[in-house]
C-alpha positions as CSV (number, residue, x, y, z in Angstrom):
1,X,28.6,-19.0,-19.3
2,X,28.5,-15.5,-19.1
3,X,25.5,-14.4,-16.7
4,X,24.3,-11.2,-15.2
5,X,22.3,-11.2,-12.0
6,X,20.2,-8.2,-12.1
7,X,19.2,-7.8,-8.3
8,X,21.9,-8.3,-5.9
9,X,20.2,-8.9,-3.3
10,X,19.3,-12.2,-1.4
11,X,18.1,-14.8,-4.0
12,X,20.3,-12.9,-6.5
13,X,23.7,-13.0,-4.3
14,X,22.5,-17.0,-3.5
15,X,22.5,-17.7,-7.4
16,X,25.5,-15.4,-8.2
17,X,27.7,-16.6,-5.7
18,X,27.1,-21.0,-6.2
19,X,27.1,-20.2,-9.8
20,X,30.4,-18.0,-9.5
21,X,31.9,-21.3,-7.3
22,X,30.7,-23.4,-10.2
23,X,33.5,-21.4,-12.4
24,X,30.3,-19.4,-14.5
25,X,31.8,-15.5,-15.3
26,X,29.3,-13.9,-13.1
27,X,28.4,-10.0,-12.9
28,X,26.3,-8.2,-10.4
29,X,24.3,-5.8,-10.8
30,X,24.5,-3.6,-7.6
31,X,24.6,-0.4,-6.2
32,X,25.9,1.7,-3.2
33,X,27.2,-0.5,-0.1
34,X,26.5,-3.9,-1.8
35,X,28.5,-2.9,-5.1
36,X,31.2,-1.5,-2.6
37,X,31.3,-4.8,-1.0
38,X,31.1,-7.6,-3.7
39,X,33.8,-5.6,-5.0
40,X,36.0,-5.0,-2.1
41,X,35.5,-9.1,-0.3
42,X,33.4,-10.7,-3.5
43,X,30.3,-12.5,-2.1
44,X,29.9,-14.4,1.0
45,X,27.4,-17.4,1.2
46,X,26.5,-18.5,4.7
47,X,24.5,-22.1,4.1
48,X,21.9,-23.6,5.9
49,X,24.2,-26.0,8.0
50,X,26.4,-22.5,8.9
51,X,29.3,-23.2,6.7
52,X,30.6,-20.1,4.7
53,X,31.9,-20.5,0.6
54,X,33.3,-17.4,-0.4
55,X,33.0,-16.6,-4.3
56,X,36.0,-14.0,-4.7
57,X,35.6,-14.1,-8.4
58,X,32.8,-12.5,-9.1
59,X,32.5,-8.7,-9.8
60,X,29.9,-6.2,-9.5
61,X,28.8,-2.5,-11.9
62,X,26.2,-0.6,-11.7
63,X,26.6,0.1,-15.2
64,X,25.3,-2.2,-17.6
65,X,27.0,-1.0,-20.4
66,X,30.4,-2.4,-18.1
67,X,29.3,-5.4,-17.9
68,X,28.7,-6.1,-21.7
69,X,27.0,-8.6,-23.4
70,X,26.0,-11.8,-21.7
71,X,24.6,-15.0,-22.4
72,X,22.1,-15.5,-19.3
73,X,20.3,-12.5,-17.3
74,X,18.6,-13.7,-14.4
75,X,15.6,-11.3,-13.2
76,X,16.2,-11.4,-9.6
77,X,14.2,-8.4,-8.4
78,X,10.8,-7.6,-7.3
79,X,8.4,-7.5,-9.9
80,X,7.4,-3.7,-9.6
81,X,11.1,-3.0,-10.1
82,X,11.4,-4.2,-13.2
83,X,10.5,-1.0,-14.9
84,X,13.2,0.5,-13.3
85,X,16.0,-1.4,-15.1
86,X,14.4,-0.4,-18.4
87,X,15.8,0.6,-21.0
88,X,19.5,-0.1,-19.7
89,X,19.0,-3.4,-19.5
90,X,18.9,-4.1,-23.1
91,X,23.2,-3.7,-22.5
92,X,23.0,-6.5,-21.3
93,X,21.4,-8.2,-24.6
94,X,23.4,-10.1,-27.4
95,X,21.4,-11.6,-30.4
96,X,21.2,-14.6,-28.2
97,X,20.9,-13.8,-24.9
98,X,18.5,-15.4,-22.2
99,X,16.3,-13.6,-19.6
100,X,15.2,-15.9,-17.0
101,X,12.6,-14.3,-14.9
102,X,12.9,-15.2,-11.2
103,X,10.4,-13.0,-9.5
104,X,7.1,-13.7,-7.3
105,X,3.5,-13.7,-8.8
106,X,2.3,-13.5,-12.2
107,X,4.7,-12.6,-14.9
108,X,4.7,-9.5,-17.5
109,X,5.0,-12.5,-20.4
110,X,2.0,-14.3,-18.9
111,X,-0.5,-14.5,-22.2
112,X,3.0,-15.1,-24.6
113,X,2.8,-17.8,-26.5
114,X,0.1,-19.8,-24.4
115,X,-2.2,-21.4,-26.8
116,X,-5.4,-20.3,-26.3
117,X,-8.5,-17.6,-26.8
118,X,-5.8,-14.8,-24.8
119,X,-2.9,-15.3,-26.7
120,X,-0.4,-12.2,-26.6
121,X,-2.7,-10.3,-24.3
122,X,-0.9,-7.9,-21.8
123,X,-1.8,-7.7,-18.1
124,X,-1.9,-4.4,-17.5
125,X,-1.5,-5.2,-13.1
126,X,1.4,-6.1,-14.2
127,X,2.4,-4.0,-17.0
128,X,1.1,-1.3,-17.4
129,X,1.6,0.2,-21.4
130,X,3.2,-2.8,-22.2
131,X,6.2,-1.0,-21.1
132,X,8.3,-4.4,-20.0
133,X,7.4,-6.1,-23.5
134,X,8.5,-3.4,-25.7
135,X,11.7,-3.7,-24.3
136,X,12.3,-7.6,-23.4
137,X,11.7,-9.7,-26.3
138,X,9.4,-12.5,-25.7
139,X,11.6,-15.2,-27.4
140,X,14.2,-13.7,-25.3
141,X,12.6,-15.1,-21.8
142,X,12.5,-18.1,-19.9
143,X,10.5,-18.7,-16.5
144,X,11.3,-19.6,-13.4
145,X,10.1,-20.4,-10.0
146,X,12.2,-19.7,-6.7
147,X,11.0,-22.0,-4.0
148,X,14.6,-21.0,-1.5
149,X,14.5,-18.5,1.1
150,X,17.5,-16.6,1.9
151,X,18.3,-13.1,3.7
152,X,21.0,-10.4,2.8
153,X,22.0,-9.8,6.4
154,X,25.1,-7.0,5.3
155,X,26.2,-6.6,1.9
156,X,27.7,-9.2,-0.3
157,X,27.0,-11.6,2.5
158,X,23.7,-13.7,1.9
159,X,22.7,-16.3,4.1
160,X,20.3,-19.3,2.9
161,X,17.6,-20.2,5.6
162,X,16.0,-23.0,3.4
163,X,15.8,-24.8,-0.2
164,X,17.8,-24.9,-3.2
165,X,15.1,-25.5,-5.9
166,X,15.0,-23.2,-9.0
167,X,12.1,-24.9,-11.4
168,X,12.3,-23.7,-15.0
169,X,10.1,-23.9,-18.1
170,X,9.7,-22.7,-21.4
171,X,6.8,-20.6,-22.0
172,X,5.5,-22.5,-24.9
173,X,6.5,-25.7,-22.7
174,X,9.0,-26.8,-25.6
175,X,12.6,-28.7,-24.0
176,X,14.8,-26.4,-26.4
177,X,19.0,-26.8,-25.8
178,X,19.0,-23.8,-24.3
179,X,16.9,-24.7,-21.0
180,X,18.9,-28.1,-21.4
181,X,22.0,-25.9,-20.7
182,X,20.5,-23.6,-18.6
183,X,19.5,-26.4,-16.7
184,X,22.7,-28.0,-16.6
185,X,24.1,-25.0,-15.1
186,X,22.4,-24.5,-12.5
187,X,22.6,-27.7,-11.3
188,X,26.3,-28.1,-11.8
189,X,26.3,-25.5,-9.2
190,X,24.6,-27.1,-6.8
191,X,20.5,-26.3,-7.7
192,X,17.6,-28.5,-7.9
193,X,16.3,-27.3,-11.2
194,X,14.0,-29.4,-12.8
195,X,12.5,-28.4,-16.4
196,X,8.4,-28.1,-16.5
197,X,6.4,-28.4,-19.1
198,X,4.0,-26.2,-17.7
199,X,5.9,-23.5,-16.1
200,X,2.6,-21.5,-15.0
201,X,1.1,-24.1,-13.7
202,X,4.2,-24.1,-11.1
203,X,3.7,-20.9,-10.8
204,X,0.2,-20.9,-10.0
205,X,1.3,-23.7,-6.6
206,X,3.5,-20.9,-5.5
207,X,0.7,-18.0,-6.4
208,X,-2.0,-19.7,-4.9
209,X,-0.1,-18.9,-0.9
210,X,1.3,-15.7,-1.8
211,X,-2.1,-14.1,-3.1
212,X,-3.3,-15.1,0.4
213,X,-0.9,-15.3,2.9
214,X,1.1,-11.9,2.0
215,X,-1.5,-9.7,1.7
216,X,-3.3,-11.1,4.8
217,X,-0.3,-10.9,7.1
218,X,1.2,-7.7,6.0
219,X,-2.6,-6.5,7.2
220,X,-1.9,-8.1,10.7
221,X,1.3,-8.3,11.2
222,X,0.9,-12.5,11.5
223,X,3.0,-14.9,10.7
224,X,2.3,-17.9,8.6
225,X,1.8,-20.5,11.9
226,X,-0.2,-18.0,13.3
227,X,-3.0,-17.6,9.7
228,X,-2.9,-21.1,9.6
229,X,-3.8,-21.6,12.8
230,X,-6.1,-19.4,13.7
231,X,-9.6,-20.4,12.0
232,X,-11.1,-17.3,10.8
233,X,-8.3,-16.1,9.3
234,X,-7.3,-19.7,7.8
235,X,-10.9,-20.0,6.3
236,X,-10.3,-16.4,4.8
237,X,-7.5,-17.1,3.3
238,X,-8.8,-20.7,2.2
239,X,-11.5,-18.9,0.5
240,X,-9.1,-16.5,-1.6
241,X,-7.3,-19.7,-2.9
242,X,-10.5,-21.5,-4.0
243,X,-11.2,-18.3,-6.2
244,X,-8.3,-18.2,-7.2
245,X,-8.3,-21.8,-8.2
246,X,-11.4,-21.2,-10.3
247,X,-9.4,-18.5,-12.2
248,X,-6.5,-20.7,-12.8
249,X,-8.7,-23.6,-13.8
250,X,-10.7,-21.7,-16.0
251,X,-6.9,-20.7,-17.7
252,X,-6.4,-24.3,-18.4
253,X,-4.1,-24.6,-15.0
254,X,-4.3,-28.4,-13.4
255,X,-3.6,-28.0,-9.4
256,X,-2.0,-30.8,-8.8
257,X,-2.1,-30.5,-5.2
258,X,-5.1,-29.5,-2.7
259,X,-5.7,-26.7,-1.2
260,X,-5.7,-28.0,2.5
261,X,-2.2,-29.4,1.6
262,X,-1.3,-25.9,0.2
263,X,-2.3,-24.8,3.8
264,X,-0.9,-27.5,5.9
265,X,2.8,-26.3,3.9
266,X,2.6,-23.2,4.5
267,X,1.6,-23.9,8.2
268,X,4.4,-26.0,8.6
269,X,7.2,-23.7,7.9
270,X,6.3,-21.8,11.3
271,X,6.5,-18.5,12.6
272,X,7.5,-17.0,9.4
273,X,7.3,-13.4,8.4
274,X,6.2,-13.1,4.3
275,X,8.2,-10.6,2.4
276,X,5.1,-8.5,2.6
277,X,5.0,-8.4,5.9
278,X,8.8,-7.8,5.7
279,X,7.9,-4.8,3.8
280,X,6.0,-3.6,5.8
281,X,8.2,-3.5,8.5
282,X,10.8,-1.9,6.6
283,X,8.8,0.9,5.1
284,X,9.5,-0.8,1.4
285,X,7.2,-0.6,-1.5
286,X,4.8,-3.7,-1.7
287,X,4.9,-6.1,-4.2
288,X,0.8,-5.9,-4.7
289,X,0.5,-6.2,-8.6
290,X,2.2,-9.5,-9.2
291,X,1.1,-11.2,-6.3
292,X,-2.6,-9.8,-5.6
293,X,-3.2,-7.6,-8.4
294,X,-2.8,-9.3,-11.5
295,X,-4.9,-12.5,-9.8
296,X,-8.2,-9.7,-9.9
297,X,-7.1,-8.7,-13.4
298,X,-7.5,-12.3,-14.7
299,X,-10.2,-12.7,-13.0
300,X,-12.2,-10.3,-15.1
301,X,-10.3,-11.3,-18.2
302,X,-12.0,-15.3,-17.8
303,X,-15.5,-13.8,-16.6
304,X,-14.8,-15.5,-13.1
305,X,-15.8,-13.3,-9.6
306,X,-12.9,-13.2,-7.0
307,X,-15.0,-10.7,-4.3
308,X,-12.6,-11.9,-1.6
309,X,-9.5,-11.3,-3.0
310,X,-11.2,-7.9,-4.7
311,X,-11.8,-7.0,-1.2
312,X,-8.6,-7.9,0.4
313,X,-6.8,-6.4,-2.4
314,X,-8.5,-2.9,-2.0
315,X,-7.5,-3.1,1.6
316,X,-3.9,-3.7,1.0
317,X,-4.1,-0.5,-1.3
318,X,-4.8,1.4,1.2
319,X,-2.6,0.0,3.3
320,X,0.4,0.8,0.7
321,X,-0.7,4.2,-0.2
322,X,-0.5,5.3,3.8
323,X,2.8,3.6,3.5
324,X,3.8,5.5,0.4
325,X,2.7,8.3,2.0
326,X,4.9,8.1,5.0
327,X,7.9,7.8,3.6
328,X,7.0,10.9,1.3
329,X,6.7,12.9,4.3
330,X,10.0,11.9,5.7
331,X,11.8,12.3,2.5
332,X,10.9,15.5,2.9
333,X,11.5,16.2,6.2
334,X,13.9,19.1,6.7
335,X,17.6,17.5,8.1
């Protein structure tokens, strides 16, 4: 298969590189030192047991046009980047092409096909003008949810910390041949990736610690162990999920966990920084919308309150703005 990884970073190099080892023709999408070095050494995968595979057949543009026409894209970037790949992305598209969305939160194509009074509606937290739909066909997409965690620690080297489990789904939940080969794929190169036939309902598991435990320790600077553990902060956060919950329920989403075990999982990976957090710390944009965002936006559309997450939400506005701010200031700073 011919497959484009749009996002060279972590979870992108990760796939890219197993798939590339797998003998799939794979093409980064990268830019400065990462294109320079995928190019140069191809991509270096550093596993969880410290043993190093070395895809040398892969190739990286920053072009799309270069890269041509391919038969899977995989969506490997944040979600408020997305917009950014627009319109060149659509280089990328034959009449058949697949765009598998492997990004955190709620999706763009959320309301698409999904039976239902909210059928086709657009989520504007997450798209605003419908901007990402007029250019990605909806038939074109299929979903994903990334449960691995993995770092970039220098260009076109990634190395995996934990996990190997890419879950995909249909949005109208159907088994078609092309998630049966998409499927195939990925596990041929070494991936978990089971097909659901309720992809956001998976996606709602993942959801339901992110819109709580990012936003919560990007405010104070905690780790996972340390939320968890500490009981005011644990009840907060236990109190965003069961809103949440109610949301999701009232969408037609079946938990199929609890939410103390959703707490005890989270506790039990440790002193883990969330990518918020990581953010933070690196002066990046935070990925708000998807994750925090778009959870307040549904709550409104299904008539459900969410005052906690409302409030923790408007805090972790402000908090980006000053961090938006700051590093307007310094790219402005005279040299």
């Amino acid at each position: 298969m011919k497959i484009a990884v749009v996002g060279a970073g972590a979870i992108g190099g990760y796939l890219g590189a197993r798939l590339s080892l797998a003998g799939e023709d794979v093409t980064f999408i990268a830019r400065n030192r990462n294109l320079a070095a995928i190019n140069a050494n191809g991509f270096r995968l550093i596993g969880e047991d410290g043993r190093e595979q070395h895809a040398t057949a892969v190739r990286a543009v920053q072009d799309m046009a270069a890269a041509g026409r391919q038969d899977v894209v995989l969506l490997t970037l944040k979600s408020h980047q997305v917009k950014d790949v627009l319109p060149e992305l659509r280089a990328l598209f034959g009449p058949d092409t697949t765009v598998v969305t492997m990004i955190n939160g709620v999706p763009w194509w959320y309301f698409n096909k999904l039976a239902g009074p909210h059928e086709g509606q657009r989520l504007e937290s997450v798209d605003p003008g419908g901007v990402i739909a007029s250019f990605i066909e909806p038939e074109r997409v299929i979903g994903s949810v990334v449960y691995p965690a993995a770092e970039l620690v220098e260009p076109g080297v990634v190395k995996v910390i934990e996990g190997n489990r890419f879950t995909l789904g249909e949005p109208d939940g159907t088994r078609s041949p092309r998630i049966e080969q998409l499927a195939a794929t990925m596990m041929k190169a070494g991936f978990k990736s089971p097909v659901s036939k309720d992809i956001r309902a998976e996606i709602w598991v993942k959801l339901w610690g992110n819109l709580s435990f990012n936003p919560l320790s990007a405010l104070t600077h905690a780790t996972l162990e340390d939320i968890c553990r500490f009981p005011a902060s644990r009840a907060l956060a236990a109190t965003m999920m069961s809103e949440a919950q109610a949301v999701g329920e009232r969408l037609g989403v079946e938990f199929k966990i609890s939410l103390d075990k959703r707490i005890a999982g989270a506790e039990a990976v440790g002193a883990h920084k969330t990518s918020m957090l990581q953010d933070v710390e690196n002066g990046r944009a935070l990925e708000l919308e998807a994750l925090v965002g778009s959870v307040v936006e549904l709550g409104r559309i299904t008539g459900v309150p969410t005052p906690t997450i409302e409030a923790i939400y408007a805090t972790t506005q402000l908090l980006a703005k000053t961090l938006g701010d700051q590093r307007g200031r310094l790219a402005i700073q005279p040299a």
